[in-house]
N, C-alpha and C positions, 0 to 999 in steps of 0.2 A: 396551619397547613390546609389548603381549599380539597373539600374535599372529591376526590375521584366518582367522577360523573358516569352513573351506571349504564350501560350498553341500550341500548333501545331497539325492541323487535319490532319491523313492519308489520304495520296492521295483514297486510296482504296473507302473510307466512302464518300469521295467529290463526285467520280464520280456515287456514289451509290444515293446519293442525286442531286445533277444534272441530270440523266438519261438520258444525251445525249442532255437537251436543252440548250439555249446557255445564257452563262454565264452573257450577259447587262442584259436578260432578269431575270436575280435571284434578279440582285441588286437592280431591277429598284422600283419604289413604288408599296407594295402590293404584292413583288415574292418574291422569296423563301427564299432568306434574311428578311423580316417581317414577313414571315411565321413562320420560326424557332424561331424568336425573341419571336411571339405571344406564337407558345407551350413552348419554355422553360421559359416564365413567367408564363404560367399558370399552368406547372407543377411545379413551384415555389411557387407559390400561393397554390394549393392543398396540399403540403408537408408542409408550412408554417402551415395551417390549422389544417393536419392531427397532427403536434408537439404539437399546442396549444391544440388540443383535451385531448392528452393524458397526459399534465399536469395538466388536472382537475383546475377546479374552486377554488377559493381562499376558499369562504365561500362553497365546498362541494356539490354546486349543479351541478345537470346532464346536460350535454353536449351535442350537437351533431349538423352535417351537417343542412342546411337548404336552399340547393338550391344554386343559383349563384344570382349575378348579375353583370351589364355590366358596363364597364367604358374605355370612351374612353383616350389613351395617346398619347402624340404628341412623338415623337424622333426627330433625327435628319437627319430620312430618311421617316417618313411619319408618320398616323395613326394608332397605335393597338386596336385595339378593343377584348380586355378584358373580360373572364368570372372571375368572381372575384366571389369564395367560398364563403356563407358565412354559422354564426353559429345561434343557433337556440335563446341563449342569448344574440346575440348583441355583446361579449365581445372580440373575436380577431379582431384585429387591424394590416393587413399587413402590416411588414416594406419594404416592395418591393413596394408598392403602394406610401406607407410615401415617400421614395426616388424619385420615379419619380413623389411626385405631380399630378396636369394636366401636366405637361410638365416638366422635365430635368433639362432642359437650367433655369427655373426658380428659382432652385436652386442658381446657377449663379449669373443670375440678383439681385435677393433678395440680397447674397452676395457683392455684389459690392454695390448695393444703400445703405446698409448699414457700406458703408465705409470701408470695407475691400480692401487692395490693390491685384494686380494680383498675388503676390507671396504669400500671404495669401490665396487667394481662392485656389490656387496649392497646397497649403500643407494642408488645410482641407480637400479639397476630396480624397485628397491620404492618410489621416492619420483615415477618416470615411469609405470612402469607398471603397478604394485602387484603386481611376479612375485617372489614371494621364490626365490631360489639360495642353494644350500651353497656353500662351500669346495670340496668333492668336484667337483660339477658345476662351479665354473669351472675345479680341475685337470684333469678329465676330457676338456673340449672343448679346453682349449688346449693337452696333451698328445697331441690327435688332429691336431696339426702336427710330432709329431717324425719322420713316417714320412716328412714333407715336406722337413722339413731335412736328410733322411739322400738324398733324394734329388738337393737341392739341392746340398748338399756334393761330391757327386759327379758334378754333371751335366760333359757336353764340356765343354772350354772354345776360345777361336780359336787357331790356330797362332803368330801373331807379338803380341807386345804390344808393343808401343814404349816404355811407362815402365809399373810395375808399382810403384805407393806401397806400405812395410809400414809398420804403426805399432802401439800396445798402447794396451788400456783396461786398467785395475785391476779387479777384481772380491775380493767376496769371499764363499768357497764353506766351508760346513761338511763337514767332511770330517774321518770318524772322529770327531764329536764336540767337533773344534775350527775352528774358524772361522780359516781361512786366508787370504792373498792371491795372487791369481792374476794370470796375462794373459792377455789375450783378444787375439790377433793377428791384425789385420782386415789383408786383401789387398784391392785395390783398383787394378786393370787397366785401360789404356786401350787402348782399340782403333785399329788404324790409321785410322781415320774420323775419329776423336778423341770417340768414345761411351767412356764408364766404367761398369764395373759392381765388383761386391764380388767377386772370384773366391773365398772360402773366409773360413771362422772356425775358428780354434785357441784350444784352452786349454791351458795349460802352467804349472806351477808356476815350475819355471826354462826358462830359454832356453838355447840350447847348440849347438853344431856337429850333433852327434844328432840333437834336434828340426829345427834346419834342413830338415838333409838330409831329413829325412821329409816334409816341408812342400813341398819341391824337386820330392822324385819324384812325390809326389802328384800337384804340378799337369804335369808333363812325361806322366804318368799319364793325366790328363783331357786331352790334346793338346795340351799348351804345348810346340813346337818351341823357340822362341826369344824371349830377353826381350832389349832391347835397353838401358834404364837400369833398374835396381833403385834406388827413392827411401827412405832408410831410417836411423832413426834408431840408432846406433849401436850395434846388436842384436848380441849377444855371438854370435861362433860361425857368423852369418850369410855373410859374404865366402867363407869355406871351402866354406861347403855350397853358395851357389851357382855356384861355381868347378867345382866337382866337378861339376853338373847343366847348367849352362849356362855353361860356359869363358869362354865370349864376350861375358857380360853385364859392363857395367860399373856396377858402385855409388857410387852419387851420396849425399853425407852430407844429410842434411836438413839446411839452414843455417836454417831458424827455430828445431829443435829446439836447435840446436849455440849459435845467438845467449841462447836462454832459459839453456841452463846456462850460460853465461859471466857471467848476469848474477846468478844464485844465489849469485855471491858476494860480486856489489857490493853494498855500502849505498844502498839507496835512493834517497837524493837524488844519488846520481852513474849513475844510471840511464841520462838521457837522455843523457850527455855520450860515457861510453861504449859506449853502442849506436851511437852516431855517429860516433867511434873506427871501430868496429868493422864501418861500413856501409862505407867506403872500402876495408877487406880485401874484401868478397865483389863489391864494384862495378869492379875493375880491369879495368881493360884486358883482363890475360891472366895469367895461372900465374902469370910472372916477376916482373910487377906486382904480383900478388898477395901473392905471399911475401914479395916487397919490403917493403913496406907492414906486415903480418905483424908482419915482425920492427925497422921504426919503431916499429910499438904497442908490442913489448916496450921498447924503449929509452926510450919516451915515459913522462909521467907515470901513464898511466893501467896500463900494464904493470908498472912498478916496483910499483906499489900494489897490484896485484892478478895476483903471478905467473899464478896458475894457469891463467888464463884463455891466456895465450899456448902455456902446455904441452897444453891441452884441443884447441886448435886444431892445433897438430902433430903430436897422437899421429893425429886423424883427415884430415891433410892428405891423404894419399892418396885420399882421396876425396870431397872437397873440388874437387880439381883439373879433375874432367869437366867439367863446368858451364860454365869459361871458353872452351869450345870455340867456343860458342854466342855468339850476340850477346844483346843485353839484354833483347828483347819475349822470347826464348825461353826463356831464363834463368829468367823467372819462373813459367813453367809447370814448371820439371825440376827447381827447387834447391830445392823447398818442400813439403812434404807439407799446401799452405793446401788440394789439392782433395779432401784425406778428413777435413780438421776440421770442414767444417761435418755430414757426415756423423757423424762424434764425437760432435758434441754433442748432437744428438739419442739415439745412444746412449746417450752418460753421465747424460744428464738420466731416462734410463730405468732404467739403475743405481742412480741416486741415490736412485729414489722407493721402489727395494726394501730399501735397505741389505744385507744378505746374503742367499745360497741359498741351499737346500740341497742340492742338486746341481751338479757340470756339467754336467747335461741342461737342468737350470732355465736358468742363463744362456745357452745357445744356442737355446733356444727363447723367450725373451723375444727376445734381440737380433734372431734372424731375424724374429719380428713385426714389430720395429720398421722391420726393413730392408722386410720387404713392403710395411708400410703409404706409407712412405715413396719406396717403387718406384718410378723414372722412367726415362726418355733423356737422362741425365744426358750435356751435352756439355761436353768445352774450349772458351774462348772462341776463335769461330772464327775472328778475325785470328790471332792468336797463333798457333794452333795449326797454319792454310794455311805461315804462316813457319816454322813447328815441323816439318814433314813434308817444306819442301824441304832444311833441312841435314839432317834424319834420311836424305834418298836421297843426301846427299852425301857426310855420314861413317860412314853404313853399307853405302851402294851394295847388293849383292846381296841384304841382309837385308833391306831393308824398300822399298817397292813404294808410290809416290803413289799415293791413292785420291781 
């Protein structure tokens, strides 16, 4: 596509508008370069106005000005500050304003968090709004959020969490030259209210007692007092280091993770039969029940056929065990990491659209987009969780406090 050949101002008109002062001084923030930008929006604005007026109302009622008001826009040379038209119904809606948002560049951003690659956001702004962008300019802006993520990684966090889910994405990062696999270790906190937020992102080639531990102090660092369940899928090294940081936490195996590998080694068409097997081990009664059960599956047909599945389940029985404390509506919030997958897959869907980095700065500055964009009050369901909070003051009494 050749590309659109930009407008050309008469020298004559330049020096009519300059008038002899000197030219840093137009570009610089606030001169005569934001000056013109400010009136020719705002007589953008006015026209835009004056169009919608004289299309008259859908349903036939009267129309008319109603004054201004202010609105500040950020560019990519400073602040405009904005008289923005308005009508006396409420009913125009500047598409000049819709485009630049509070800012531009957020345009951008939004687009990339949302998994667009760089050649995509190229050809939607040139196909919406005929701006062509570099490469450079969309690394530029959305590298002007890693001062954010370093801030975000660091911020407080609250003294007690009541179940703290860890889980990994796969990524893969060029590094030296070769294009590696990584993990990406999202942390995901509930609060005694039963609000959830993301507490941190880690990249780590491998996992390890090490990493743990650095991951432990960090958040005991930002004001983690005390965690009361750790939800976590079978993370090498993990148990130690939060033993060491938080003695008192107990770790709880993720049983949907723990059910998927069990069945990585069935054939297919024996899927359903023994996931169903296997639903009566995590549904018992109690511990004793439990292992009971356990160790039928092994003696049954479906353990003979498929040792390993019963050795998978008691190398991680120890942790396994917490969960039956609980009764069954609770159960379902603590023995699952179901409330950071749907979070995942937003991520992953955002991995997938890049295929690899080239940094680990690259993948934590896409994922934190994602997470912004995605930002809420994210709650437990709040039956569940009112029952979830009175055994948590029962079997941790002094630790944790009904809200």
């Amino acid at each position: 596509m050749p590309r659109r050949k930009q407008p050309s101002i008469p020298d004559e008109l330049l020096d009519q508008l300059l008038g002899g002062s000197d030219p840093r001084a137009a570009l610089a923030d606030g001169g005569l370069l934001d000056g013109l930008k400010k009136a020719l929006a705002e007589r953008a604005l006015n026209a835009e106005l004056d169009h919608h007026l004289e299309g008259g109302e859908p349903d036939g009622r009267a129309n008319s000005r109603n004054g201004y008001g202010a609105k500040t826009v950020l560019t990519g040379t400073g602040r405009l500050d904005l008289q923005v038209p308005r009508d006396r119904l409420s009913t125009f809606d500047p598409q000049l304003i819709a485009k630049y948002q509070r800012r531009f560049d957020d345009k951008i951003v939004s687009m990339y968090a949302r998994g667009m690659s760089t050649r995509e956001i190229q050809g939607h702004l040139r196909e919406l709004y005929g701006i062509e962008v570099s490469p450079d300019l969309v690394s530029a802006v959305t590298d002007a959020v890693l001062d954010e993520v370093a801030e975000w990684q660091d911020r407080p966090l609250e003294a007690v969490y009541p179940l703290v889910f860890l889980d990994a994405l796969r990524v893969k990062v060029r590094d030296e030259g070769t294009v590696r696999n990584k993990a990406v270790y999202v942390a995901l906190g509930v609060r005694p209210d039963g609000t959830k937020e993301v507490l941190g992102l880690w990249i780590e080639q491998t996992e390890g007692a090490k990493f743990w531990l650095r991951v432990m102090n960090e958040l005991r660092d930002r004001g983690i007092e005390d965690i009361l369940i750790a939800v976590v899928d079978g993370l090498k090294g993990f148990p130690e280091a939060i033993a060491a940081v938080f003695p008192r936490t107990q770790v709880q195996a993720c049983i949907v993770h723990l059910l998927r590998t069990s069945l990585d080694y069935v054939s297919y068409k024996d899927h359903r039969a023994v996931a169903a097997a296997l639903r009566e081990v995590y549904r018992a009664r109690n511990a004793d029940a439990g292992q009971a059960t356990l160790e039928a599956f092994d003696e049954g047909q479906w353990g003979r056929k498929y040792p390993v599945i019963g050795q998978t389940w008691r190398r991680h029985w120890p942790e396994v065990i917490p969960f039956y404390a609980f009764p069954a509506n609770v159960r379902r919030i603590i023995y699952t990491t179901n409330s950071i997958e749907a979070l995942h897959a937003k991520l992953r869907r955002a991995v997938r659209a890049r295929g690899h980095f080239p940094t680990d700065e690259a993948v934590l500055k896409l994922l934190f987009l994602v997470l912004r964009l995605t930002a809420k009050e994210w709650r437990m369901p709040q039956r569940e969780w009112t029952a979830a909070k009175a055994q948590f003051a029962i079997l941790f009494e002094d630790r944790f406090a009904i809200i």
